[in-house]
MARBA-451103 format. One record per residue (C-alpha): residue in one letter; x negated, y negated, z; residue number from 1. Coordinates in Angstrom, 3 decimals. Layout:
<atom residu="A" east="X" north="Y" up="Z" num="NUM"/>
...
END
This chain:
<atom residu="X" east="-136.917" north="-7.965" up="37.456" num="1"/>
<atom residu="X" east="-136.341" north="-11.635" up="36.591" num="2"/>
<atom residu="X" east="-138.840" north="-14.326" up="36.019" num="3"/>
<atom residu="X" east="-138.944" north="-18.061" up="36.870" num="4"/>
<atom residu="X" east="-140.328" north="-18.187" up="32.679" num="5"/>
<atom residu="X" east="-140.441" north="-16.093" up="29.607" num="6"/>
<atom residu="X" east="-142.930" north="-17.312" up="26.533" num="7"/>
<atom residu="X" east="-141.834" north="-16.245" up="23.589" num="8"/>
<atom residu="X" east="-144.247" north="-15.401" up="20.733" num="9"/>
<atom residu="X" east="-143.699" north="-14.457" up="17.330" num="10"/>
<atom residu="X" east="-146.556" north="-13.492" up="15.230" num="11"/>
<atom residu="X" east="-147.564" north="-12.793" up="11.698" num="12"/>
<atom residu="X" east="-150.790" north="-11.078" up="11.030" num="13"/>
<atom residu="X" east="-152.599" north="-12.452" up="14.049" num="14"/>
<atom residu="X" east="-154.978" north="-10.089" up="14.443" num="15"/>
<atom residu="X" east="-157.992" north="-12.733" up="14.623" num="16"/>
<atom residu="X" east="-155.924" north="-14.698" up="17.309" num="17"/>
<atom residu="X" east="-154.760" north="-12.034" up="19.480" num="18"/>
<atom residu="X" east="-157.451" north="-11.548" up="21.757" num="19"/>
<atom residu="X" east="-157.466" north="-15.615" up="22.572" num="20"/>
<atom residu="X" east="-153.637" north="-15.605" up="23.054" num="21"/>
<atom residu="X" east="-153.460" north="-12.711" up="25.297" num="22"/>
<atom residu="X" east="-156.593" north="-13.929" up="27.691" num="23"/>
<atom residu="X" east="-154.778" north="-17.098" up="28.184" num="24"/>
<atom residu="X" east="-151.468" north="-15.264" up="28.717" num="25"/>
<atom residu="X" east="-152.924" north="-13.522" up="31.616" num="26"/>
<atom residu="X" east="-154.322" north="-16.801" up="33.206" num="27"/>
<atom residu="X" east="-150.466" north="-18.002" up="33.426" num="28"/>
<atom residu="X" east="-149.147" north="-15.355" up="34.821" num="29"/>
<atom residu="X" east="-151.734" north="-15.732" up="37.589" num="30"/>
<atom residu="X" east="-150.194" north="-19.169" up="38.343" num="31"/>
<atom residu="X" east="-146.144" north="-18.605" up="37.782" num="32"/>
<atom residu="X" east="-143.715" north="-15.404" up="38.044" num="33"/>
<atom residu="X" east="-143.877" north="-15.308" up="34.035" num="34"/>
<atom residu="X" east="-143.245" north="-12.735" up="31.021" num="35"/>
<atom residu="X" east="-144.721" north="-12.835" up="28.126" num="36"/>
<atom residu="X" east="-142.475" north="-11.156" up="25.039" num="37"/>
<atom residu="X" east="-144.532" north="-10.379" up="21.418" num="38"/>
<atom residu="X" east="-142.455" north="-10.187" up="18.393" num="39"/>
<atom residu="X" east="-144.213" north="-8.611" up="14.632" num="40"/>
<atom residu="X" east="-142.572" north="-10.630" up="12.488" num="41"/>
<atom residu="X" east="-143.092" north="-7.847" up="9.806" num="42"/>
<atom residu="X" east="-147.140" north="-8.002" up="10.098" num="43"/>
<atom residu="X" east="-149.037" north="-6.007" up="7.242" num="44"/>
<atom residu="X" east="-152.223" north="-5.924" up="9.486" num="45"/>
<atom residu="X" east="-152.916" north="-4.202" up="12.867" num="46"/>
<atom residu="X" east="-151.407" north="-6.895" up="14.851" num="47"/>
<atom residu="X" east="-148.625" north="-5.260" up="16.292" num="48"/>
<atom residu="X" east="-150.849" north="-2.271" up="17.404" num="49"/>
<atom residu="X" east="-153.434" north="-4.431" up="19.314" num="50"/>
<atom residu="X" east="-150.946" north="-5.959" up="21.219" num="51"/>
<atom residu="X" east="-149.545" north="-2.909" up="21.949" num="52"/>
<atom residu="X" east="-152.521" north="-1.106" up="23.205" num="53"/>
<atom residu="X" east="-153.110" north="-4.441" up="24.978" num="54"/>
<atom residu="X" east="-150.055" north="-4.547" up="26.886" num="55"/>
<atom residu="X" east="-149.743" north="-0.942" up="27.721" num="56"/>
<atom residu="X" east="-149.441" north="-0.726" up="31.286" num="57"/>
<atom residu="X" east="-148.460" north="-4.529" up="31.678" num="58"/>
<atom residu="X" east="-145.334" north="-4.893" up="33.170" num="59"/>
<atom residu="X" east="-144.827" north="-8.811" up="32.633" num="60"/>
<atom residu="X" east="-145.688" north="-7.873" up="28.849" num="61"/>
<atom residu="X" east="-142.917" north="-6.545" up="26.362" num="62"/>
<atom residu="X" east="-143.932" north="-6.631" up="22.456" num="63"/>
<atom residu="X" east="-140.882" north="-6.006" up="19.723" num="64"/>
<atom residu="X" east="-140.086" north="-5.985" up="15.888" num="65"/>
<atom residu="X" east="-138.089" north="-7.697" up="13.820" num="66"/>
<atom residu="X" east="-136.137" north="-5.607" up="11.054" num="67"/>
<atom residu="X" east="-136.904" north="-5.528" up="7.498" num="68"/>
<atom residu="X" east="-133.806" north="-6.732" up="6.313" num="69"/>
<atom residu="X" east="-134.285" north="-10.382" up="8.004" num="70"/>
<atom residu="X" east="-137.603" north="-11.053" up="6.036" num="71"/>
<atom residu="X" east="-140.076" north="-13.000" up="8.227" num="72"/>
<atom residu="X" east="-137.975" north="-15.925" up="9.651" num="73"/>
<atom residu="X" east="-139.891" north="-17.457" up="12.609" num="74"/>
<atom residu="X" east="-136.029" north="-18.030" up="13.760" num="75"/>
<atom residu="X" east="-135.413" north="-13.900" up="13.883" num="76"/>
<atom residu="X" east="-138.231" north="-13.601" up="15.642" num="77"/>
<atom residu="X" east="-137.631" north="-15.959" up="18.288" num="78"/>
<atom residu="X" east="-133.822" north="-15.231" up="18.772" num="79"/>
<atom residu="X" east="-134.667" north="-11.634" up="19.147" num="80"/>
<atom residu="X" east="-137.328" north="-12.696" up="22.283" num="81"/>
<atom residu="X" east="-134.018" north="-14.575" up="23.597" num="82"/>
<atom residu="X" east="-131.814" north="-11.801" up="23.669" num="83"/>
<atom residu="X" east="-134.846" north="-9.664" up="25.745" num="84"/>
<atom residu="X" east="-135.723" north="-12.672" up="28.032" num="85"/>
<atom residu="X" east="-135.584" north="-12.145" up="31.680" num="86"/>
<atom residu="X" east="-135.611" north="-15.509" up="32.719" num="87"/>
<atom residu="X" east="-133.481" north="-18.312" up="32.535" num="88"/>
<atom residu="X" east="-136.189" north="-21.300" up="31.472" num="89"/>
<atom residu="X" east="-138.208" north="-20.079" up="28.125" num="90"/>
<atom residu="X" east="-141.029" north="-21.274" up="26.242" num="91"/>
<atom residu="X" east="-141.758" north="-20.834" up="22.481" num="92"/>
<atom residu="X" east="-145.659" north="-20.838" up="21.710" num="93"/>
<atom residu="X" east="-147.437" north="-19.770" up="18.330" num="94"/>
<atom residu="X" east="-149.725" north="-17.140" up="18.718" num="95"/>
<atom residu="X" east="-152.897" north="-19.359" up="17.692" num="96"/>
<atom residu="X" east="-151.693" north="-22.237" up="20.215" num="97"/>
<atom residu="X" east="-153.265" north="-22.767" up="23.450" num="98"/>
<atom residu="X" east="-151.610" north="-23.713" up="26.915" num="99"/>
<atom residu="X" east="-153.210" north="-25.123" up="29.426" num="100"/>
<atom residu="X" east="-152.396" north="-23.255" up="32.603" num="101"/>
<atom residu="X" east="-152.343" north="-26.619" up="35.004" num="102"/>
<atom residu="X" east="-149.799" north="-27.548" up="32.943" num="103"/>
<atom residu="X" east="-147.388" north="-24.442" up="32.514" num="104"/>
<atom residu="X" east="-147.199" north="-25.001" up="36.097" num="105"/>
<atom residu="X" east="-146.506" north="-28.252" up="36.194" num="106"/>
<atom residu="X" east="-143.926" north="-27.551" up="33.275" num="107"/>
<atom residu="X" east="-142.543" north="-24.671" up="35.336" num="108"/>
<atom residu="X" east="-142.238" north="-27.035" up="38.715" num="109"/>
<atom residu="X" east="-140.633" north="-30.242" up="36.691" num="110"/>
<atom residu="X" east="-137.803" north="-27.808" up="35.221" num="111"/>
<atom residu="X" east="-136.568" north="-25.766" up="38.212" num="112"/>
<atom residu="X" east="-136.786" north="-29.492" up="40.060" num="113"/>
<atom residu="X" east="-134.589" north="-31.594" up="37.642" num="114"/>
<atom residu="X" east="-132.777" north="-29.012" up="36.162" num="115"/>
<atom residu="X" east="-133.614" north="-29.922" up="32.543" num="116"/>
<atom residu="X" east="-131.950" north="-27.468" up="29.851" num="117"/>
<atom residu="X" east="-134.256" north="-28.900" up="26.828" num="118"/>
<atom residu="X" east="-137.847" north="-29.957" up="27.054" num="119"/>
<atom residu="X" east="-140.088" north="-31.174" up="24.105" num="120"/>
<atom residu="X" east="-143.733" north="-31.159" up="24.556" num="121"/>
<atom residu="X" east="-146.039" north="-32.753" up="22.210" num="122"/>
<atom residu="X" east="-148.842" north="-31.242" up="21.333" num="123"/>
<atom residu="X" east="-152.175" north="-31.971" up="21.694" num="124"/>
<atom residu="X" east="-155.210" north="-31.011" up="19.214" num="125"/>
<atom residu="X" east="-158.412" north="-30.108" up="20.414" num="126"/>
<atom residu="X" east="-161.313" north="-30.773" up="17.789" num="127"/>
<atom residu="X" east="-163.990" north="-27.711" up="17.412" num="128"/>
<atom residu="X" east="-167.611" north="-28.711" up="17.931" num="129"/>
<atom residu="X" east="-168.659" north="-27.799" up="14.045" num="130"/>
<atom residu="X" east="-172.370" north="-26.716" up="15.635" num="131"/>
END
């Protein structure tokens, strides 16, 4: 199958984000033809398991490793998710950023319309209520 978007997500002992990451995950792919593709950057928690348990039975999920011998480069991790994309238009996200689903579909729209091969988005920081 191919998809209109893959997000690309490398991770390094995530555990306490996982659950947040793969809720809003599934909101995307509610809004766009989407996969989402994990890579353990060489995690020494349970991250890797989680996710896998988690995406079990998804098919628009695929989780992978990266090999010893590359250490834990972000850039491993991330070329490996290109090489196992299904889609022509990818995203990268950490695994304790946030998208806002609005505006992965808005993203999604503005590249297929005008073609774009490169895209930066800024980010924007959201400030936690302390109480």
């Amino acid at each position: 199958m191919t998809y209109d978007l893959t997000i690309i997500i490398p991770f390094y002992n995530a555990e306490k984000f996982i659950n947040k990451n793969f809720n809003c995950c599934l909101k995307i792919l509610k809004n766009i033809n989407a996969e989402i593709i994990y890579i353990d950057n060489l995690s020494k928690d349970n991250s890797y398991i989680k996710i896998k348990k988690k995406i079990k039975n998804l098919q628009n999920f695929s989780i992978f490793k990266t090999e010893k011998k590359f250490k834990s480069s972000p850039g491993i991790a991330r070329n490996i998710g290109i090489k196992n994309s299904k889609a022509k238009r990818i995203i990268f996200l950490d695994i304790d950023d946030e998208l806002e689903i609005k505006n992965v579909k808005k993203f999604n729209d503005y590249i297929k319309k005008n073609k774009s091969n490169i895209i930066y988005l800024q980010k924007k920081i959201k400030e936690k209520n302390r109480n």
